[in-house]
C-alpha positions as YAML, in Angstrom:
chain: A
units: angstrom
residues:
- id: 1
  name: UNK
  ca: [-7.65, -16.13, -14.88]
- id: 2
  name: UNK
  ca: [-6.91, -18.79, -11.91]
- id: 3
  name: UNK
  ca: [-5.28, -16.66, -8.74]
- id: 4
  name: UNK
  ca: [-2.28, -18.13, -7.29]
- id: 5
  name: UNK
  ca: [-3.23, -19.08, -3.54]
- id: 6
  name: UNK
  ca: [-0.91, -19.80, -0.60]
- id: 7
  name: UNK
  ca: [-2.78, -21.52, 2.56]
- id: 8
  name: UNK
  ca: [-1.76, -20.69, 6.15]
- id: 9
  name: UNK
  ca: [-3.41, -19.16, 8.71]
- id: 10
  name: UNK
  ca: [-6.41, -21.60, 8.52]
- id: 11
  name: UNK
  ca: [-9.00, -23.21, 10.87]
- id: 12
  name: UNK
  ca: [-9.02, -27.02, 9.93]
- id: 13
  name: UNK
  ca: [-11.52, -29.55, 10.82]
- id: 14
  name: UNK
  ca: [-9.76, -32.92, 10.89]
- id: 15
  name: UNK
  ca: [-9.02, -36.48, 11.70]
- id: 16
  name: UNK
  ca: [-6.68, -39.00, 10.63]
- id: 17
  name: UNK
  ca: [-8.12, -39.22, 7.21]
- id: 18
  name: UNK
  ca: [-9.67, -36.08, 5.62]
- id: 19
  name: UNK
  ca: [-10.07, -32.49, 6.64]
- id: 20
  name: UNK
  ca: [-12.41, -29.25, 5.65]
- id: 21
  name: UNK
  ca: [-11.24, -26.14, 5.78]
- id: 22
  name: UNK
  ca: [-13.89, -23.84, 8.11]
- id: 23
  name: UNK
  ca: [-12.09, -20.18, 8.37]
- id: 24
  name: UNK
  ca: [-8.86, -18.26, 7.57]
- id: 25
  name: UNK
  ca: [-7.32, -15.28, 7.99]
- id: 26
  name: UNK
  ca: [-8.03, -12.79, 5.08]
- id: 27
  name: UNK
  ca: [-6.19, -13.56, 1.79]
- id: 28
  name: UNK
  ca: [-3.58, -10.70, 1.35]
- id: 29
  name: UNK
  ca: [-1.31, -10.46, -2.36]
- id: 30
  name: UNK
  ca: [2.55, -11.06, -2.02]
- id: 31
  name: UNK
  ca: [3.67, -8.37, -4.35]
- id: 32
  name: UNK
  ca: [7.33, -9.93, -5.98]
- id: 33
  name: UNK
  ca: [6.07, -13.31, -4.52]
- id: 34
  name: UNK
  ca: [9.41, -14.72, -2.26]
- id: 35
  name: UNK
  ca: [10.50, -11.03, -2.48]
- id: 36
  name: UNK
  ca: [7.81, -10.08, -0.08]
- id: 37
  name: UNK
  ca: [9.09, -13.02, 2.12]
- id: 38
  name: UNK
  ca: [12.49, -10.92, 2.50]
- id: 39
  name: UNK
  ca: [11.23, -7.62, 2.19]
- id: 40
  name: UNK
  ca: [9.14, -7.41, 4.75]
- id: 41
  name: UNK
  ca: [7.68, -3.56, 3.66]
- id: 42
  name: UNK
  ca: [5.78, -5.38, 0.55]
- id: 43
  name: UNK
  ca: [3.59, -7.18, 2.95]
- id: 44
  name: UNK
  ca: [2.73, -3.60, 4.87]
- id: 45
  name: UNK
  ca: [2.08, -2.03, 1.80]
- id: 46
  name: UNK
  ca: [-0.39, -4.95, -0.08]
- id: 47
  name: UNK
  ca: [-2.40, -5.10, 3.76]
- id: 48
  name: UNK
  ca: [-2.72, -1.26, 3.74]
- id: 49
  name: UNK
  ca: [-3.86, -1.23, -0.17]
- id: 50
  name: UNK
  ca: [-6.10, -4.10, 0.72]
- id: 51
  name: UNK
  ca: [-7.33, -2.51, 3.74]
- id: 52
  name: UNK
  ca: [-7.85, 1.14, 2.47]
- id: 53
  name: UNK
  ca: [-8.01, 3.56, -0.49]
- id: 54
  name: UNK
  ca: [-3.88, 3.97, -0.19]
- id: 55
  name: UNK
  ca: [-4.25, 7.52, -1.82]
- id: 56
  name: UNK
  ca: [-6.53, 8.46, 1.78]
- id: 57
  name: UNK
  ca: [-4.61, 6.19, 3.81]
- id: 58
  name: UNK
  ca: [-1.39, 8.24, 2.69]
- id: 59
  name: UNK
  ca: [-3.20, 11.23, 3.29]
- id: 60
  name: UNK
  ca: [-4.65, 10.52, 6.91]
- id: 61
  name: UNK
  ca: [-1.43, 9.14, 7.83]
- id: 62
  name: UNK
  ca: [1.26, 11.35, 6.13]
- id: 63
  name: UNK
  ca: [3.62, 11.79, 8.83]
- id: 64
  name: UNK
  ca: [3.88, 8.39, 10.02]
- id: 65
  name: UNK
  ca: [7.60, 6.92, 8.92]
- id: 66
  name: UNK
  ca: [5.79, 3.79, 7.28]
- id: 67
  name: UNK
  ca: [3.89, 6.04, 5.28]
- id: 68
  name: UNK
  ca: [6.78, 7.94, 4.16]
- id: 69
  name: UNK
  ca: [9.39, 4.87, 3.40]
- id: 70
  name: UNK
  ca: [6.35, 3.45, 1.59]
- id: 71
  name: UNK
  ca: [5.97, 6.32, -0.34]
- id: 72
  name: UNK
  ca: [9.92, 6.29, -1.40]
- id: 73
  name: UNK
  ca: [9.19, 2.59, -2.95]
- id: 74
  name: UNK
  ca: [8.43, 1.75, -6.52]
- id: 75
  name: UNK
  ca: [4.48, 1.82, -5.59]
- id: 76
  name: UNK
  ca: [3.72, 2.43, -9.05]
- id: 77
  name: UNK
  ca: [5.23, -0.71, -10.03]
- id: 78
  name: UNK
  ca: [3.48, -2.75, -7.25]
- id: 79
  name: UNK
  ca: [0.00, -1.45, -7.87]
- id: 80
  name: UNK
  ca: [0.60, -2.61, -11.65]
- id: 81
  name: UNK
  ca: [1.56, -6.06, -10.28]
- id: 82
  name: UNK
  ca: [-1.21, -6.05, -7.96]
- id: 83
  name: UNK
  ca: [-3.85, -5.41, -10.32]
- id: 84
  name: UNK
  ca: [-2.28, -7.80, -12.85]
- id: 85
  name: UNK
  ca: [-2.23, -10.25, -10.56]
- id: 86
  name: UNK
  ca: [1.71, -10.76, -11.57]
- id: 87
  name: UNK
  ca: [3.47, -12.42, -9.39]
- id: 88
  name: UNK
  ca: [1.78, -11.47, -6.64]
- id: 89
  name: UNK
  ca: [0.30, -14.54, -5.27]
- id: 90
  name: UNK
  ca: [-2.50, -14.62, -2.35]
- id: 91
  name: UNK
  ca: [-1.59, -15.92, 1.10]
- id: 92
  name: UNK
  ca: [-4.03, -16.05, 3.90]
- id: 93
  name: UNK
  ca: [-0.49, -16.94, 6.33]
- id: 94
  name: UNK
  ca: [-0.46, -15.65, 9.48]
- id: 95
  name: UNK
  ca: [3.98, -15.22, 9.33]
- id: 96
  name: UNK
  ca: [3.37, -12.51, 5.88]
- id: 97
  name: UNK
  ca: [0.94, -10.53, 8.05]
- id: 98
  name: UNK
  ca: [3.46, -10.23, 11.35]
- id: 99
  name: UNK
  ca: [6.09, -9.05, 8.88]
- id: 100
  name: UNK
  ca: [3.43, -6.60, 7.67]
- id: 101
  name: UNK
  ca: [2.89, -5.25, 11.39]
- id: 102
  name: UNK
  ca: [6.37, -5.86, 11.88]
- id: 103
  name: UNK
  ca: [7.66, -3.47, 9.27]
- id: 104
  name: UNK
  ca: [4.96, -1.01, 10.38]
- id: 105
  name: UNK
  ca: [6.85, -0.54, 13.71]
- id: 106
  name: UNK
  ca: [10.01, -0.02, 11.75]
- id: 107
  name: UNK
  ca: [11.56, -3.81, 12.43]
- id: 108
  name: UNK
  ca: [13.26, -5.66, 9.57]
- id: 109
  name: UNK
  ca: [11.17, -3.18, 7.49]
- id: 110
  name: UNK
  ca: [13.61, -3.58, 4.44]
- id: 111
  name: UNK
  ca: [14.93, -7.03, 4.09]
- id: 112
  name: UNK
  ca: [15.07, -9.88, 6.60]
- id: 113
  name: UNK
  ca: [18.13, -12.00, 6.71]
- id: 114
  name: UNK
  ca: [16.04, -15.74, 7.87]
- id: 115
  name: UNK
  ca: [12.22, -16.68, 7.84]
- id: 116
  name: UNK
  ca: [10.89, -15.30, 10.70]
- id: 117
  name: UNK
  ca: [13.49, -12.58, 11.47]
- id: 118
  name: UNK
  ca: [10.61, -9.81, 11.95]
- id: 119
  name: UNK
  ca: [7.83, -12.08, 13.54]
- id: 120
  name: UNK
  ca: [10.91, -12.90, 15.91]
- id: 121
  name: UNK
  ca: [11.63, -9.11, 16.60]
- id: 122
  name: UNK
  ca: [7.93, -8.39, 16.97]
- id: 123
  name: UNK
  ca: [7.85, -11.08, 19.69]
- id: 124
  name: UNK
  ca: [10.86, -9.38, 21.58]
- id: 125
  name: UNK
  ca: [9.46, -6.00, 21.82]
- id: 126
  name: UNK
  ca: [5.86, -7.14, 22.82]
- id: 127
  name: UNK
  ca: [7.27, -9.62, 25.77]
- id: 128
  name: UNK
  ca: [8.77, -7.19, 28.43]
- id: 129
  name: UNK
  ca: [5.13, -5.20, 28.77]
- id: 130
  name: UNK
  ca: [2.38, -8.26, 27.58]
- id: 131
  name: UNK
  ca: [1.31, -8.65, 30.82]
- id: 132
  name: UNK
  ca: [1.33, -5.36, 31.99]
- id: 133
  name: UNK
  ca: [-1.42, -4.51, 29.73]
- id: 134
  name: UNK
  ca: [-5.13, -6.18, 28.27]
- id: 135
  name: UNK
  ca: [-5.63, -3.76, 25.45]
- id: 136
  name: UNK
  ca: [-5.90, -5.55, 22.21]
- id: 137
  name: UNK
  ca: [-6.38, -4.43, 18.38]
- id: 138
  name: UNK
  ca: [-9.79, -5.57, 16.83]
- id: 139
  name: UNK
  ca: [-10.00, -8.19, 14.14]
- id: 140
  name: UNK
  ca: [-13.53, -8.21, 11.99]
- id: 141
  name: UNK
  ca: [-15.19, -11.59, 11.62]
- id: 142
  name: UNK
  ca: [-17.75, -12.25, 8.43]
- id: 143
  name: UNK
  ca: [-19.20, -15.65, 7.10]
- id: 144
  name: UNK
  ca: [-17.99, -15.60, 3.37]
- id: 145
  name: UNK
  ca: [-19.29, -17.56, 0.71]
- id: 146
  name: UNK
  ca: [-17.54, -20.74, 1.92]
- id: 147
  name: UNK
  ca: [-15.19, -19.75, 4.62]
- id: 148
  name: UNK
  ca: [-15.30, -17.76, 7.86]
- id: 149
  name: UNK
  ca: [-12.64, -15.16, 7.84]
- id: 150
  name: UNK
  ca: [-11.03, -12.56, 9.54]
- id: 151
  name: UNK
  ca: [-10.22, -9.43, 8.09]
- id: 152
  name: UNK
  ca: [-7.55, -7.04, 9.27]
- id: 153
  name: UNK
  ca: [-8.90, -3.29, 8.75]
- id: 154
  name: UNK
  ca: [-10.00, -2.61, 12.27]
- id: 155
  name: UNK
  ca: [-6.87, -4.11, 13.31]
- id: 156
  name: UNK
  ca: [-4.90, -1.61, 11.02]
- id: 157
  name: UNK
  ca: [-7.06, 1.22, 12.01]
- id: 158
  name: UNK
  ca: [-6.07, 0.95, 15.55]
- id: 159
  name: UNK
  ca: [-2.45, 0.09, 15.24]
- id: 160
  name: UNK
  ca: [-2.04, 3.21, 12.91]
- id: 161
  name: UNK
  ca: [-4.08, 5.48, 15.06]
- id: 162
  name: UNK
  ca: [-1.99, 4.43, 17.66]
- id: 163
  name: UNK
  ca: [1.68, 4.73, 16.19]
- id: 164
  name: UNK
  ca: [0.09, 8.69, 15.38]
- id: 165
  name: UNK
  ca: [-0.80, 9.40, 18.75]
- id: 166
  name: UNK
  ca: [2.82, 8.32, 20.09]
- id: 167
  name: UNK
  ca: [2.44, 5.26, 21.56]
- id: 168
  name: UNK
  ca: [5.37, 3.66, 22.84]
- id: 169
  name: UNK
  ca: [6.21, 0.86, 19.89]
- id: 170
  name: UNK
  ca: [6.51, -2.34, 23.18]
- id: 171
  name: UNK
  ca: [3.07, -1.52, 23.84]
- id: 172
  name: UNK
  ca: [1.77, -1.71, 20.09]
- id: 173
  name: UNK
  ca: [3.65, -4.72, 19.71]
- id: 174
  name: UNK
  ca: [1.79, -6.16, 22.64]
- id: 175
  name: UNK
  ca: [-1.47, -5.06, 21.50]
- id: 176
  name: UNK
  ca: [-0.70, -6.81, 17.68]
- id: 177
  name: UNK
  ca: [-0.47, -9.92, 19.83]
- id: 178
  name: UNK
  ca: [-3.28, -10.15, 21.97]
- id: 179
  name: UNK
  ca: [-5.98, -8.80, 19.10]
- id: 180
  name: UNK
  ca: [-4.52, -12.03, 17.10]
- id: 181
  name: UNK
  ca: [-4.88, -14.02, 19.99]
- id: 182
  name: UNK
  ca: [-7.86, -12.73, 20.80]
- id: 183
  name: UNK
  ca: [-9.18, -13.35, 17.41]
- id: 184
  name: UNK
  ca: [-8.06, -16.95, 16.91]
- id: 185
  name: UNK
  ca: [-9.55, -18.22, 20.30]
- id: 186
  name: UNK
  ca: [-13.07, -16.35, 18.60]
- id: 187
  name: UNK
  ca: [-13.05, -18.25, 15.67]
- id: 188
  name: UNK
  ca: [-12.38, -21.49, 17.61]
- id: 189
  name: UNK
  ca: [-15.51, -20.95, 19.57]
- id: 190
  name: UNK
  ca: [-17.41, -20.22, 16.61]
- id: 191
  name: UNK
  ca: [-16.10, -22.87, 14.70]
- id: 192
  name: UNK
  ca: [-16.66, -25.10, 17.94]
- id: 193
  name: UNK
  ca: [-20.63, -24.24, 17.71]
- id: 194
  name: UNK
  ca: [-20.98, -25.78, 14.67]
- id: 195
  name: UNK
  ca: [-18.98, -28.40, 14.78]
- id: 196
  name: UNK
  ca: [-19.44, -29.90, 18.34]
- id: 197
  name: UNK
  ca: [-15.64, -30.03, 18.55]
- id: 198
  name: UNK
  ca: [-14.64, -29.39, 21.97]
- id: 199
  name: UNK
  ca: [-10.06, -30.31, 20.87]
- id: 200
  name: UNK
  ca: [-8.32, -27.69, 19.81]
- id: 201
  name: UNK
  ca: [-5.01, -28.35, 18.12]
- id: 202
  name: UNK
  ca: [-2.34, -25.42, 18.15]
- id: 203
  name: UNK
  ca: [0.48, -25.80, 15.23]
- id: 204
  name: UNK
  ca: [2.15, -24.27, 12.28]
- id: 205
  name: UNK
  ca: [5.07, -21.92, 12.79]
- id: 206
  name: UNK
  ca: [3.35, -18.99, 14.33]
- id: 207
  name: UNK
  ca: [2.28, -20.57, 17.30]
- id: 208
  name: UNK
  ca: [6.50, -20.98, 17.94]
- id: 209
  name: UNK
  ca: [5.55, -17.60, 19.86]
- id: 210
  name: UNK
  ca: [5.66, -18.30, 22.88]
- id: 211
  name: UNK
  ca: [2.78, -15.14, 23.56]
- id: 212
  name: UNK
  ca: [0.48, -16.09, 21.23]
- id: 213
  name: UNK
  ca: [0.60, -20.01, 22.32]
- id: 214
  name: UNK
  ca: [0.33, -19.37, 25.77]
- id: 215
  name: UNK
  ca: [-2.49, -16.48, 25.29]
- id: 216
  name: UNK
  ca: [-4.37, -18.89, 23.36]
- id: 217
  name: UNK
  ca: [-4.23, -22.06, 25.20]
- id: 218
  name: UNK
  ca: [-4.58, -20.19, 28.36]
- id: 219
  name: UNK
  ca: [-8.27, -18.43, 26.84]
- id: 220
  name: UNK
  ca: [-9.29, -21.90, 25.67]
- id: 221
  name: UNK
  ca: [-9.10, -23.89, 28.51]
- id: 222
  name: UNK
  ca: [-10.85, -21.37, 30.38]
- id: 223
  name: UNK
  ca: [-13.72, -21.94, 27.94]
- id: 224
  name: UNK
  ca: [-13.45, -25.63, 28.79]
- id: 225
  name: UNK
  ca: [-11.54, -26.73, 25.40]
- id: 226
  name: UNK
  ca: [-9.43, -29.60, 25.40]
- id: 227
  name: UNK
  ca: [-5.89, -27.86, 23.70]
- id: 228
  name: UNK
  ca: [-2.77, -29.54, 22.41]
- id: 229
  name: UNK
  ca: [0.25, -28.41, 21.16]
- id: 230
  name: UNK
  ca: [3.86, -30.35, 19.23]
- id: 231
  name: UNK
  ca: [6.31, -30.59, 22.61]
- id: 232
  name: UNK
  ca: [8.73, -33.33, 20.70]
- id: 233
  name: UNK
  ca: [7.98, -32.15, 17.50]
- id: 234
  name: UNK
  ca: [8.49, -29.27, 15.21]
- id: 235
  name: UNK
  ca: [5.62, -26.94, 15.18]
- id: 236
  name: UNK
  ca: [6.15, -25.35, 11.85]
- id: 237
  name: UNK
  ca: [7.26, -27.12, 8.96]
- id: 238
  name: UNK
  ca: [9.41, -29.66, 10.14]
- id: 239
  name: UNK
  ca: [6.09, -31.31, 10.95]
- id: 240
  name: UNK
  ca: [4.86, -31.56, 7.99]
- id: 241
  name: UNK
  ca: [6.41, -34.95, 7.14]
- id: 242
  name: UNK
  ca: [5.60, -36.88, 10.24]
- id: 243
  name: UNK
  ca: [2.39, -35.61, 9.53]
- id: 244
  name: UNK
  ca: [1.92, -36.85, 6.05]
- id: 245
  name: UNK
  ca: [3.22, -40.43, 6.86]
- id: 246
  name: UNK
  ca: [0.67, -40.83, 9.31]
- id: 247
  name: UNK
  ca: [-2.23, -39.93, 7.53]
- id: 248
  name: UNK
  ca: [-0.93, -41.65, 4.61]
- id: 249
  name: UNK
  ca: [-0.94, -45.46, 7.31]
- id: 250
  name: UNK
  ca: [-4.73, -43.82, 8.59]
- id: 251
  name: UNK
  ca: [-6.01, -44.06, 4.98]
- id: 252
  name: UNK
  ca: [-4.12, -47.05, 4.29]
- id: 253
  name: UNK
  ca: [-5.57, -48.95, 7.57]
- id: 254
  name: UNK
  ca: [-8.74, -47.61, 8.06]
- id: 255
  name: UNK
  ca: [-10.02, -47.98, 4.05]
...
């Protein structure tokens, strides 16, 4: 049976004309498909049945209020659609998993009114306290079968370990960003060892947050990488036309 795939959260290497695709973030299901774009809970719920045995997870974690609004859902229902694959698409975008840490930390956790409602919230709690703080949630990094990836169960493990213990939500939300920051500017310099690429180009709608862009850029240059970023432009979508005219003239003017 062919799987339904979204792209996003990829690691491109490109010119004018043609591109591979090097890494990703790991592929998570979208149980309900655009549901789980407005109900930002789904998301939680498919990273944490991804991520763990659910059954253990809800066991380890049973007095966490994500676990128990989880467990007041229709989970039956999802695991069916999960393991049907019916609609429940796989997305490796980075915007489904901030609604999934997002809803975690009890923001937008049932329905979202725009795109990017919880990622937006997320953003607002970490600000006030990012710099206050270097602590940073641990992504895994494996060489698949044609991709790089990185996978989010260390990352969950320490977020939920830390909403148990009572720590203060500004301070998780802080940590969400820098261990995703942390983790992209990794996978650059991996990427960057095999490649020889030394230009880094930051785009797509998450890095519209202002933490993770500046994190990011900030960590590159350091490590001597040449970094750009859309200042005239949309970063997100809104690019995505400019873009394809001008590769599009490229092919036409370089075949």
């Amino acid at each position: 049976m062919h799987r339904a795939e979204l792209f996003g959260g990829e690691f491109l290497y490109c010119d004018y004309r043609q591109f591979t695709r090097l890494a990703s973030l790991q592929e998570m299901p979208m149980p309900g498909g655009h549901q789980a774009m407005r109900e930002p809970w789904r998301n939680t719920y498919a990273h944490l049945a991804r991520c763990f045995d659910w059954q253990q997870c809800r066991r380890r974690f049973a007095d966490l209020d994500i676990v128990q609004f989880l467990n007041a859902k229709p989970l039956k229902t999802l695991d069916a659609m999960l393991a049907g694959k019916i609609n429940s698409p796989f997305t490796s975008s980075c915007g489904r998993s901030f609604d999934a840490f997002a809803a975690a930390l009890g923001l937008c956790r049932d329905r979202t009114s725009y795109e990017g409602q919880a990622a937006i919230a997320l953003e607002a709690l970490a600000a006030p306290v990012y710099h206050q703080q270097q602590a940073a949630y641990p992504v895994a990094m494996r060489k698949g079968a044609q991709l790089w990836r990185l996978y989010w169960r260390p990352f969950w493990e320490a977020l939920l370990a830390d909403l148990q213990a009572g720590v203060d939500k500004p301070l998780i939300a802080a940590r969400i960003h820098r261990g995703v920051a942390n983790a992209v500017v990794a996978m650059a310099v991996k990427l960057s060892q095999r490649t020889g690429c030394r230009t880094v180009i930051l785009s797509g709608g998450v890095f519209q947050n202002a933490l993770l862009l500046e994190q990011v850029s900030v960590s590159l240059r350091r490590r001597e990488f040449t970094v750009l970023s859309p200042e005239q432009l949309p970063a997100n979508d809104g690019g995505l036309s400019l873009g394809q005219a001008v590769v599009a003239a490229a092919r036409s003017l370089l075949r």
